[in-house]
Each structure stands twice: as structure tokens, then as C-alpha cells.
N, C-alpha and C positions, 0 to 999 in steps of 0.2 A: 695812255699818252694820246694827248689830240694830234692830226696830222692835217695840216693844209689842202684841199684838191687837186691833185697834181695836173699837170696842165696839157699833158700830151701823152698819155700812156692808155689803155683801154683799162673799160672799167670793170671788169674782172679781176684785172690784177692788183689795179688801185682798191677794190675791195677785197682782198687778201690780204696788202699790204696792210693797209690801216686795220685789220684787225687783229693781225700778227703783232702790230705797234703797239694796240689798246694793250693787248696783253703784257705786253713787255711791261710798258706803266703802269700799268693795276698790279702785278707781280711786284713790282720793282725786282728786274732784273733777272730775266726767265733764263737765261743759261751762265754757261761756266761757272767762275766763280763765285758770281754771285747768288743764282741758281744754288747751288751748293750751301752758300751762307744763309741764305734766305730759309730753306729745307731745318738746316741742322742749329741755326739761333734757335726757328720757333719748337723745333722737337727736345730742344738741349732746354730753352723756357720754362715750356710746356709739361716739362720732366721734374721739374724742381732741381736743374742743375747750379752744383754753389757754383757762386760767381768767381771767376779767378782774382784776384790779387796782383794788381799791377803798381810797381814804381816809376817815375818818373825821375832819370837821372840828366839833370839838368834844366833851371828854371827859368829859362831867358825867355822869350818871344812868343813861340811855338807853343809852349807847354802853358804859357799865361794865357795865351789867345784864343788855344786851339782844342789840343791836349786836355788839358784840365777839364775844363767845359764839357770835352767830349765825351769823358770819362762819366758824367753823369747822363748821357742820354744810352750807355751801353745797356744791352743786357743780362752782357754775359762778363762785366768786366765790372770790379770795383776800385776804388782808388786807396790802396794801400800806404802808401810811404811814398818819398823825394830821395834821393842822392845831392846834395846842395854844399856848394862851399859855405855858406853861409847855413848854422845854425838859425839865427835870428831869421832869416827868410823860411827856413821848411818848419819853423814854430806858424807862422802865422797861415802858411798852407795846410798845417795838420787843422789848427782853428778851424782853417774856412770848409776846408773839404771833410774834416771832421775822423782822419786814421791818429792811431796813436802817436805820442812826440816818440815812444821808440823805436816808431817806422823814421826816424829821420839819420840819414848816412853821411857822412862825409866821403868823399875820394878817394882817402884814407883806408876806411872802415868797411868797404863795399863786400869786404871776404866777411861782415860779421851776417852779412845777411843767408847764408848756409844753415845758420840756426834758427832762421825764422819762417815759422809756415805761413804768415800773412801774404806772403810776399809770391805768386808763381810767374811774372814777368817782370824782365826791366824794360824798360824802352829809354833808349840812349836817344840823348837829344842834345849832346855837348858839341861841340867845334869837329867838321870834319874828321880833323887832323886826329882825335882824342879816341874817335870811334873805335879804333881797332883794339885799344887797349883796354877799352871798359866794357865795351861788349865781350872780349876774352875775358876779363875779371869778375862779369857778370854768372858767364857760364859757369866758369870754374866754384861760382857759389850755388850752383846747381840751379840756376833760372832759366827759362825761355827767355830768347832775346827778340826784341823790336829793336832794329837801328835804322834810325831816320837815312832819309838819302843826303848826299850820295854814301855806297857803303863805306867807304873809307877814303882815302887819298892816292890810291896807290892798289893793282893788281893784287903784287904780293900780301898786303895788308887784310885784304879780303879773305884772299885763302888763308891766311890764320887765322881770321874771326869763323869761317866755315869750320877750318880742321878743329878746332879748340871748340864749338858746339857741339860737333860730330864726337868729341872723347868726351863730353862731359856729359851726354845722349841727352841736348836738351833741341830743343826747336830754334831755328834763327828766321827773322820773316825783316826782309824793307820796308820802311814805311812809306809805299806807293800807294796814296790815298785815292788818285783818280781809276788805280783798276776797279773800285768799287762805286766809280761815278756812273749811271744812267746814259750820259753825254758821252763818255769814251766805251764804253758798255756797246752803244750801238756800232761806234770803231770797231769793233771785235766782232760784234755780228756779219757787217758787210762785208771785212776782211773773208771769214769763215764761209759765208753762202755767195759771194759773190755776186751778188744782185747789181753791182755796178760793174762787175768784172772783175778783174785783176787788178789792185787797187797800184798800180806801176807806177803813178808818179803824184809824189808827195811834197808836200814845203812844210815849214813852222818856224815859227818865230816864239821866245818867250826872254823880252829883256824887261828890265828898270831902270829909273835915274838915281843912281850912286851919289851922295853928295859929300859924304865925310866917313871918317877913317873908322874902321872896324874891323871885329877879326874875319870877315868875310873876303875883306882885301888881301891881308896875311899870308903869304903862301903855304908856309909852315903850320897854319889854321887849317885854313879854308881848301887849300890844293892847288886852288887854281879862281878864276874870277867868274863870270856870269855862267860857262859852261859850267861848271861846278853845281854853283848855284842854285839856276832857271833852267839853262839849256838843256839838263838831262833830263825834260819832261819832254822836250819834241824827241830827244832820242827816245824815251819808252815810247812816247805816241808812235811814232816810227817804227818801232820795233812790234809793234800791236798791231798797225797795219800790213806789215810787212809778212806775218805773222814769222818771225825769226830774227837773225842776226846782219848785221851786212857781214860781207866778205871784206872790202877795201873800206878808206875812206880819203879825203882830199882835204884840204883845211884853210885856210889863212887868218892871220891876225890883224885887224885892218890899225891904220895908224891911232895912235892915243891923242886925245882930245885934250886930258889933262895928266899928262904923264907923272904929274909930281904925287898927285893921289894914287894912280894905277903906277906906279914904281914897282911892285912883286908881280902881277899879274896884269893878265890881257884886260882892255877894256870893252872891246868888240872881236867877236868873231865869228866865223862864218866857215860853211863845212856840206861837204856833198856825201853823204853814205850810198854807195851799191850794195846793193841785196841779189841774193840769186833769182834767176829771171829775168835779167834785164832793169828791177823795180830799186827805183833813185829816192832818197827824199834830200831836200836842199834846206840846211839849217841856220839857224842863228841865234845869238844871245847879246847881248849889250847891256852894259851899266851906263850908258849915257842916254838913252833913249826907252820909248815905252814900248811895246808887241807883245801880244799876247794872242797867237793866233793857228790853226795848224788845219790843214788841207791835203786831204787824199784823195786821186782822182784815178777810174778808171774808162774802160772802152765806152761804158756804156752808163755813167752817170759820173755825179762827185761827192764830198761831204766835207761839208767846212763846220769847227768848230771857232766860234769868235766870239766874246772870250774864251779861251780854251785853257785852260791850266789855274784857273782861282780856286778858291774855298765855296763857291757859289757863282750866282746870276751866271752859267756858262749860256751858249746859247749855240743852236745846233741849226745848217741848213744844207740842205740838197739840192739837186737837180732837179727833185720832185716835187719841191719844196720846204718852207721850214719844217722842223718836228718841235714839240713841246715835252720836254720831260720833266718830273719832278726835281724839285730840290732837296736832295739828301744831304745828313751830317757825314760826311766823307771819312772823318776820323773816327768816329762812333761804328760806323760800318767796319771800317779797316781792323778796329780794335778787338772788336765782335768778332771776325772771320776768323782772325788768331787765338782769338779764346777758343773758339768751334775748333779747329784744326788741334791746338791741344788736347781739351777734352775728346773727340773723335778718333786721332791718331792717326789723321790726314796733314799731308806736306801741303803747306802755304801757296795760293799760287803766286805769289811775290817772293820765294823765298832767295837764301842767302845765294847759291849763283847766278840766278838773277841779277843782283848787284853787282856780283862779278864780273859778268857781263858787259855790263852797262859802262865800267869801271874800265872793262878795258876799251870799246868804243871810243871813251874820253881821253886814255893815253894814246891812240893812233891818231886824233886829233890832235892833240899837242905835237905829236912827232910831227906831222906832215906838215902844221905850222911852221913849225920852226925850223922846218926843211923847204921855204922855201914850196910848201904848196906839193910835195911829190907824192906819190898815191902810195899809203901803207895800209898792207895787210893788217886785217884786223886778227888781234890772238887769241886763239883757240882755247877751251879748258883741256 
């Protein structure tokens, strides 16, 4: 990693700093989890470990764009089969990506995959709303599960997708693609050594402009609108800084700009978490507007990431100034790390409470919206 000259610090520590940085970037990603993935992809490699077998249940956006793609830069992952309502679509994915047409399921059929060894993960990538049932469905065909965020719709729904893993004794992991970004990677080092300090007070932003109807709008889909969406990426960012949970949170729903679209869900909103310690972050998400930004600041420096939550171009600055990291397949890493954690018999560090977590942060939101702004405890496992 290159690092700028910092501009007011002595140069001792500026040359510790920038070499502690090199490493980080020449490593990609010298501690925690990544650290870890880095270590057990290239020894799991290096070993001639078969590749896992992953499906993809659900073929919309994510999995066209993202997913798929990613699946061929893995090393520890291959692309076994689809879950698709449509036949005629997972024919032309078996074509492209090249697994057999009787890796292809329907919704239906998902309990036939118990009899296939092709197959040792699913990654659920359906409608929120959808999550809890197919990832319990999944398990119960005896797969490890990837469930994209957010985990479910609903606390309760979580912990059935946890317990229903937990009796099927398979792995559950969220698809949090940024804990294995370089950019929020350095978020977790500052938090951890506190070279700025105590990172006490944080903001983020992550919204878009919403233009037409889909199941994201849905309540019954989706959950809920942008927080759902976007917004749970400043909660994990938050949560990374923070290094924990808040305790409270405060919320409001600002007024609808086009109510006749946002009719099920919020269009804007905005929300303050406490953490213990005194350490605040101030949030937001919007479908009528663009942000994409997030900032943690302590005693004794800051670090802003801007853009902060994309597929790439993020871009990271300090008080010491910019840092330059690489650009990583985010999903190809994510996908990796859960193959590693399978094969190894090491827990996720995204995994299923986790989501729960997260899951519940977003119900104290909601409530204290719709209360009127009043400060709700955030609920415990």
C-alpha cells in the first residue's frame, strides 16, 4: 500500500506507519479475517483442496453481476448448480458457466439437493422476505448456507435460519462482502490499535435514487426501504468501528417526496446509535437521493472512506493523509473465506448472529421511528 507524507507527525513514526501500511498491501490483508483467509485459501491451494460446490439460489442482479463472475475468480469454490424459477434461465447458466442441467432446481425441488454431492453450499440471493425459508430449506438438504444481507426481515426469522443450521450441523455465514475489502480492513485495524484513539464519533451515509416499483419497495419482500437495502452497510461499518453493538438507538422517518411509490416503506431515514463508551455514529439511507460515504473520528486523528460501500473504486483518507489500497473481487474473497471455514472447521467471521444482530439494530430503528424519535434499547441475543 502507498501512503502520502503525512504532514505533521515525526518521522519515526511516519516511517512505522508506512511500512506497517506496505505490508498490509503487499499481504492483502495482514490480520483478522483476512489474515486468516489469506493463510488457509493458499495452504487449502497449495494442498490440492477440491474445490467446494456452490449454488446459487436466485438469479436476478446480484448473482448476474456479481456472484457468477465471482465464482470463477474463487479458489476454493466452483459453480455447481442455480435454484431458479425459471427452468429455461438456469439451462442457459448451466451452458455459460458450464455445471450440469441436473444441477438446476426449482423452489419446489430444493429438498432434492440432499442427494447431490456436487453441490456443498447454497447461497440464497432471493427477496429478503424469502431468506428465512430457503435458507432453512437449504439446510435441512444438508448444505452450508451463504444468505445475502440483510439476514432476514425480522429478529425472529433469523433465529430460525441460525437454529435450523445449528440441527442440520451445517455452517451459516452473511454475505458481508466489505469485511473482506482492504478499505474497511484498515476500519478494523484503527478501531483495534487505536492509533487515532477511540474511534467515538462516527457518521455514514449509503442511499440511491429509487425510480420505479420493485420488490425492494414491498414490505412483505423487502422489510423495509433503503435501511434494509443500503443502510445496513453504515450499521456494520459502525459496528466495525465501534468494535460491538450499540446499546440504544433514536431514529426518524423524514417526510416522503413521492409517497405514491414509497406507499409500504420509508423513503428517508436517519438514525443515531450509542455504543458503550460514550461512541455515537449518526446514520442515513435514502431512495431519493445519492451518499455513499462513512467517517470515524477519534482524539487524535479520523478516517473517511468515500466512496465507501461499492463493488470497487472505494477510496480511503486520513488525517495523515490518503492511503491507497488495492482493488479486490470482494465476492470471490467472501466466497473463498467460507469455503476455508468449511473445509478448516473454523466459524465465519460474518456468520449467522451476526445478521442477527444487525437485524435487530434495524427493528429499534423502526420502532423508535415510528415512536415518534423516542430512544429504544437495542435487543440482546
Amino acid at each position: 500500500m502507498k501512503r502520502n507524507p503525512p504532514s505533521s507527525h515525526d518521522s519515526a513514526h511516519s516511517r512505522r506507519t508506512f511500512v506497517r501500511n506496505m505490508t498490509l498491501g503487499a499481504a492483502f490483508l495482514g490480520s483478522g479475517a483476512a489474515g486468516a483467509l489469506a493463510a488457509e485459501v493458499g495452504e487449502a491451494a497449495k494442498g490440492g483442496e477440491r474445490k467446494l460446490g456452490v449454488a446459487l439460489m436466485g438469479l436476478g442482479l446480484y448473482s448476474r453481476g456479481q456472484l457468477g463472475p465471482g465464482l470463477l475468480r474463487t479458489k476454493l469454490c466452483r459453480f455447481a448448480g442455480v435454484v431458479t424459477g425459471s427452468h429455461a434461465k438456469g439451462a442457459k447458466w448451466s451452458r455459460h458457466y458450464g455445471f450440469p442441467e441436473r444441477n438446476i432446481w426449482s423452489y419446489d425441488t430444493i429438498h432434492e439437493m440432499a442427494g447431490n454431492s456436487d453441490v456443498d453450499i447454497v447461497y440464497v440471493v432471493t427477496p429478503n422476505g424469502l431468506h428465512a425459508e430457503h435458507a432453512i430449506r437449504a439446510a435441512a438438504a444438508g448444505k452450508h448456507v451463504i444468505c445475502e444481507k440483510p439476514m432476514a426481515n425480522s429478529v425472529a426469522d433469523c433465529d430460525a435460519m441460525i437454529a435450523a443450521c445449528a440441527k442440520a450441523n451445517v455452517k451459516l455465514s452473511i454475505g458481508y462482502r466489505l469485511q473482506f475489502d482492504p478499505h474497511h480492513i484498515e476500519l478494523d485495524r484503527l478501531a483495534r490499535e487505536k492509533d487515532f484513539g477511540l474511534l467515538n464519533r462516527m457518521s455514514g451515509e449509503h442511499s440511491w435514487t429509487f425510480v420505479e416499483r420493485a420488490w425492494r419497495i414491498e414490505k412483505s419482500l423487502s422489510g423495509g426501504g433503503p435501511l434494509m437495502d443500503v443502510g445496513i452497510y453504515v450499521i456494520q461499518a459502525a459496528c466495525r468501528g465501534a468494535m460491538g453493538q450499540p446499546v440504544a438507538v433514536t431514529a426518524r422517518e423524514l417526510p416522503k417526496t413521492n409517497p405514491r411509490l414509497f406507499n409500504e416503506v420509508e423513503e428517508t431515514i436517519e438514525w443515531t446509535m450509542e455504543f458503550p463508551g460514550g461512541v455515537t455514529c449518526e446514520g442515513s439511507s435514502s431512495y431519493s437521493r445519492d451518499g455513499n460515504r462513512f467517517r470515524a473520528e477519534g482524539a487524535k486523528g479520523w478516517i473517511q472512506i468515500e466512496p465507501a460501500f461499492g463493488y470497487g473504486g472505494l477510496r480511503v483518507r486520513t488525517s495523515r493523509g490518503p492511503l491507497d489500497f488495492p482493488e479486490v473481487p470482494q465476492q470471490s474473497f467472501q466466497m473463498d473465506d467460507f469455503a476455508s471455514c468449511t473445509l478448516a472447521g473454523r466459524e465465519s467471521p460474518v456468520p449467522g448472529p451476526m445478521g442477527r444482530d444487525h437485524m435487530a439494530i434495524i427493528e429499534a430503528i423502526y420502532r423508535s421511528a415510528a415512536d415518534g424519535g423516542r430512544r429504544i434499547e437495542v435487543r440482546r441475543a
